[in-house]
KOLLUM-948066 format. One line per field, with one value per residue (C-alpha): residue number from 0; residue in one letter; x, y, z. Coordinates in Angstrom, 1 decimal. Each point is the difference from the previous one (the first is absolute). Example, Ala and Ser with C-alpha at 12.3 -4.5 7.8 and 13.67 -1.06 7.14 Angstrom:
BEGIN
num (0;1)
residuo (A;S)
px (12.3;1.4)
py (-4.5;3.4)
pz (7.8;-0.7)
***
This chain:
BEGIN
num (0;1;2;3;4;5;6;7;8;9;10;11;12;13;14;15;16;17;18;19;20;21;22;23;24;25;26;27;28;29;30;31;32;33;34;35;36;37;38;39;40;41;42;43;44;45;46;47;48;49;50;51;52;53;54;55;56;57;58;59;60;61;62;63;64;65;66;67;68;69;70;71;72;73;74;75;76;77;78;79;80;81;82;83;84;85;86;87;88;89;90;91;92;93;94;95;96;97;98;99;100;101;102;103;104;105;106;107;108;109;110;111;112;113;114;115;116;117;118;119;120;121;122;123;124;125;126;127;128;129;130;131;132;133;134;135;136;137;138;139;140;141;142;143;144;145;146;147;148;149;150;151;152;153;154;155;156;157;158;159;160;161;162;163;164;165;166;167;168;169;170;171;172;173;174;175;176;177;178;179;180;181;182;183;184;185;186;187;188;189;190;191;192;193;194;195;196;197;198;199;200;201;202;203;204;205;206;207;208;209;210;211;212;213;214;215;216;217;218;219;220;221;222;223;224;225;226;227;228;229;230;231;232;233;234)
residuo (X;X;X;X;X;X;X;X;X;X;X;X;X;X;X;X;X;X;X;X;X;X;X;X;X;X;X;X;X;X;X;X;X;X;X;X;X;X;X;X;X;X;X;X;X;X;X;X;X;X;X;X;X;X;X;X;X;X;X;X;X;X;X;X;X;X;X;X;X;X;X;X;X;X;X;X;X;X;X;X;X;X;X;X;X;X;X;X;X;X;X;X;X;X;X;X;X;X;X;X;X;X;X;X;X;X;X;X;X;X;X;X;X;X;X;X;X;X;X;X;X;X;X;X;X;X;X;X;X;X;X;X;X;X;X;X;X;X;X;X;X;X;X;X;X;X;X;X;X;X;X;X;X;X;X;X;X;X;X;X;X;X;X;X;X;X;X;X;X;X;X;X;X;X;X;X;X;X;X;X;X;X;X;X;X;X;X;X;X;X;X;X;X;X;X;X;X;X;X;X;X;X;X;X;X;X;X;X;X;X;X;X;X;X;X;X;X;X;X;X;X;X;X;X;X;X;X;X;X;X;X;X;X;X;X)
px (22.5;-1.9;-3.8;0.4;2.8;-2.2;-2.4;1.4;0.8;-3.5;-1.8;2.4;-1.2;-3.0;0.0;1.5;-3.0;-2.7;2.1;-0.2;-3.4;-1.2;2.2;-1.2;-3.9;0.9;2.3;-2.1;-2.2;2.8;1.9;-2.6;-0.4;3.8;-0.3;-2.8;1.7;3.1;-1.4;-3.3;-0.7;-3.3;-1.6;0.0;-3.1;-0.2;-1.7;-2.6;-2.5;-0.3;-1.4;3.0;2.5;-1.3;-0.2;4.1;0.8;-1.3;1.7;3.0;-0.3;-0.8;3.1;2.5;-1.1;-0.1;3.8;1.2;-0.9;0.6;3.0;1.7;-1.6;1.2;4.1;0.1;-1.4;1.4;0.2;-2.8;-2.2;-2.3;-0.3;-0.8;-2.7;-1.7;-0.2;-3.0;1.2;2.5;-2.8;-1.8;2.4;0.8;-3.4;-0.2;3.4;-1.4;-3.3;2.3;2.0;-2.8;-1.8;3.8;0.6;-3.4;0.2;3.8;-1.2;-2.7;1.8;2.7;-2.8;-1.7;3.2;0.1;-3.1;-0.2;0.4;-3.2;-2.3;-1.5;2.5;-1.4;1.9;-3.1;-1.7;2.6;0.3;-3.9;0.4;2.6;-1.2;-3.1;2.3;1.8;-3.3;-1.6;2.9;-0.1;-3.9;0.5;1.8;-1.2;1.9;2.7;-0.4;2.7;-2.6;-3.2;0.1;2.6;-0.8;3.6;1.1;-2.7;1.2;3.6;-0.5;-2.2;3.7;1.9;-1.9;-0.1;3.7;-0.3;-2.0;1.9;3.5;1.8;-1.5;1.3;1.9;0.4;3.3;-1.4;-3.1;1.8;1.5;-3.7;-1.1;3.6;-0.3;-3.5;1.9;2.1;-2.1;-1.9;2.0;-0.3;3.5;0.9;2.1;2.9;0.2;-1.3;1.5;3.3;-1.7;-1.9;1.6;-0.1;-3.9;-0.2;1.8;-1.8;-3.1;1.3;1.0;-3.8;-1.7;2.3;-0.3;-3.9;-0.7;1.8;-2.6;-2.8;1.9;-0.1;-4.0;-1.5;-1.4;0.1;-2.4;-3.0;0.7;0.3;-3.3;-1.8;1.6;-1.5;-2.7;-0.9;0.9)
py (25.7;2.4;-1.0;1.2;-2.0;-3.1;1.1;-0.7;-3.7;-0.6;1.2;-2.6;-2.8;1.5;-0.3;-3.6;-1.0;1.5;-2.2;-3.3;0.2;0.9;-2.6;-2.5;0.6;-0.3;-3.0;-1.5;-2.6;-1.5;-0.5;-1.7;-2.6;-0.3;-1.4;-1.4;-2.5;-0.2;-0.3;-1.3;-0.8;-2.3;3.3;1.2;-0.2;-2.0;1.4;-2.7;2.4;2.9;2.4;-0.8;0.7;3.0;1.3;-1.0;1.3;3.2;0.5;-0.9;2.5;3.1;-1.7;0.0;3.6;1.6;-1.0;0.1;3.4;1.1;-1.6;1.7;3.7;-0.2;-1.5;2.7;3.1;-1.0;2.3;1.9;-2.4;0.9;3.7;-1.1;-2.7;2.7;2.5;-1.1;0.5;-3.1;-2.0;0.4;-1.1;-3.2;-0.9;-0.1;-2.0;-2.5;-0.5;-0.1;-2.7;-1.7;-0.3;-1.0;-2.5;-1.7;-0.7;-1.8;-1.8;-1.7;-0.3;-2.3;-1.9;-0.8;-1.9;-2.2;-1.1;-0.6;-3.9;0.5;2.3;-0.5;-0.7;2.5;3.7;2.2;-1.6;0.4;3.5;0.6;-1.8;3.0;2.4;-0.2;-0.2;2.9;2.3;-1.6;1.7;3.1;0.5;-0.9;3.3;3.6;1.3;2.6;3.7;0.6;-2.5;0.1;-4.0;-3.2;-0.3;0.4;-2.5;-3.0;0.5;-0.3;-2.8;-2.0;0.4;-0.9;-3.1;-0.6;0.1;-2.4;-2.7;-0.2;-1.0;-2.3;0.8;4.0;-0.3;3.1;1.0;-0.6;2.7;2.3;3.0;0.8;1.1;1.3;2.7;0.8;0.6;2.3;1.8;1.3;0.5;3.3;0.8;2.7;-1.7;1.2;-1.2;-3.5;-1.0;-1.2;-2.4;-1.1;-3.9;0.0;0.7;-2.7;-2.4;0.9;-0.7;-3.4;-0.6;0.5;-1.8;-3.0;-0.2;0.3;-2.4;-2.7;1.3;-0.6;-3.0;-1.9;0.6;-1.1;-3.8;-0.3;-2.7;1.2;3.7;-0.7;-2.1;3.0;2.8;-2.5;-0.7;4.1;0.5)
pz (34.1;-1.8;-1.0;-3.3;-0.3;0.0;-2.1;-3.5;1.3;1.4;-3.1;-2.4;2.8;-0.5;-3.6;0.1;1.7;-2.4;-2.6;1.6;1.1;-3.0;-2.0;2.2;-0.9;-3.3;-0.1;3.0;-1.9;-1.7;2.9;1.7;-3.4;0.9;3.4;-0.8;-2.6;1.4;4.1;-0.5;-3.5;0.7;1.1;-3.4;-1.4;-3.5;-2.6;-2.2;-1.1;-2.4;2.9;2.0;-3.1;-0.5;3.5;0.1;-3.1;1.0;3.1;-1.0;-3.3;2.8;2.2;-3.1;-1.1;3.0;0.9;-3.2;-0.1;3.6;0.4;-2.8;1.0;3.7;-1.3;-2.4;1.8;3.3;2.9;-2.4;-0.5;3.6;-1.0;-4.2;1.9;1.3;-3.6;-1.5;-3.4;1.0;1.8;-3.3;-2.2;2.4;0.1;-4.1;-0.2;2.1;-1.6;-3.2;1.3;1.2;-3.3;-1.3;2.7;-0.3;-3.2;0.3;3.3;-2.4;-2.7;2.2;1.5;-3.5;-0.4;3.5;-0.8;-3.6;0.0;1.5;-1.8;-3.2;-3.1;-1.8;0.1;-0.1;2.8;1.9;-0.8;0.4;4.2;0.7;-2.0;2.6;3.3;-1.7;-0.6;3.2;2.4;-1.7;0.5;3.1;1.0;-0.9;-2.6;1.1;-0.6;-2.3;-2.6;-1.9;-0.1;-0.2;-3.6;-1.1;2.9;-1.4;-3.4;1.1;2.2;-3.3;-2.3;3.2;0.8;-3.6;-0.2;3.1;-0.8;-3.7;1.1;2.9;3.4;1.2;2.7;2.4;-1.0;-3.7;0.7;3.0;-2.6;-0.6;3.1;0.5;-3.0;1.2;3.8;-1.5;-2.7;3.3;2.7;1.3;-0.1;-2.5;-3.2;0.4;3.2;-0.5;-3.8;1.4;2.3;-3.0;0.7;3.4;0.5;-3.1;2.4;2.9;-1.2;-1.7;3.7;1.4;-2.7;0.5;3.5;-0.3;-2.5;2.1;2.9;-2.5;-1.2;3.2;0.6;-3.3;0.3;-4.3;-0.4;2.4;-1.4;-3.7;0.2;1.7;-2.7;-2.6;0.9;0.8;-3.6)
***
């Protein structure tokens, strides 16, 4: 058989590949909170203090962003998505979706845990607001901010009405808080519009999918009575 002939096959392998491996560094740390839970679940570590919540909370924020986004760019540009990895241009507009997202997601992912451990922290809705407010700014000084920004001013005064609207009604659950971050997923995406607006609902879904699935890993960890105390008392 003719070399050439080969070829054309070897470079879709080829390209199959490049997907998985790169899907699998996204989705990689979630997977392991899978097994870990459903394997081994003594070997996750519980959270009881502040430091600890907010270490998790930002991990999993970068996790939730990262695939939400990539996940979506790699199904929809397909056998493309290799060469459009490489354009800076693309690479650009990724890396601004995801810090997009993240902002997005880390707000929901505190919103949802204000409510598990409300019964907890102190009756009164402004303290409340005030301990996440400070995990909420905490994280984000924690990272440099991105190029495409002068600051995460915006983001802070977003999060302060979010965790506002939070602390007001019932506990937020992570279907109750997940369209958020989903609208945020899709405003950025670098996919051009008319490409991306019929899949408006499904990225919407998608991302309701992740923030489920990783609120019941943050779910499992959080020891409410130790950690409570500790967000209190560093009030």
């Amino acid at each position: 058989m003719d070399d050439r002939e080969d070829r054309p096959r070897a470079r879709i392998v080829s390209l199959l590949l490049d997907n998985i491996a790169d899907d699998l560094r996204v989705i990689g740390p979630a997977f392991r909170d899978l097994l870990h839970r459903t394997v081994s679940p003594r070997r996750l570590t519980p959270i009881t203090d502040r430091a600890a919540l907010t270490a998790l909370v930002d991990e999993h924020a970068s996790h939730l962003a990262q695939s939400s986004v990539y996940a979506y760019c790699r199904a929809r540009t397909g056998f493309m998505a290799p060469k459009l990895f490489d354009e800076a241009t693309f690479v650009e507009g990724l890396d601004i979706a995801k810090w997009e997202a993240f902002a997005a997601g880390l707000s929901d992912l505190l919103v949802v845990v204000e409510g598990l451990l409300r019964g907890h922290l102190p009756a009164d809705p402004q303290a409340r607001a005030d301990i996440f407010q400070a995990i909420y700014d905490e994280i984000l000084d924690a990272h440099d901010v991105p190029a495409h920004r002068l600051d995460w001013a915006d983001a802070r005064e977003s999060f302060a009405r979010r965790i506002a609207w939070g602390v007001a009604g019932a506990p937020r659950t992570a279907n109750d808080v997940a369209e958020g971050m989903g609208r945020v997923v899709f405003e950025f995406l670098p996919i051009h519009e008319n490409m991306r607006r019929p899949d408006e609902e499904m990225v919407l879904n998608s991302v309701r999918f992740r923030m489920v699935r990783t609120m019941e890993d943050i779910a499992v960890r959080l020891q409410t009575a130790p950690l409570a105390a500790s967000l209190a008392a560093a009030d």
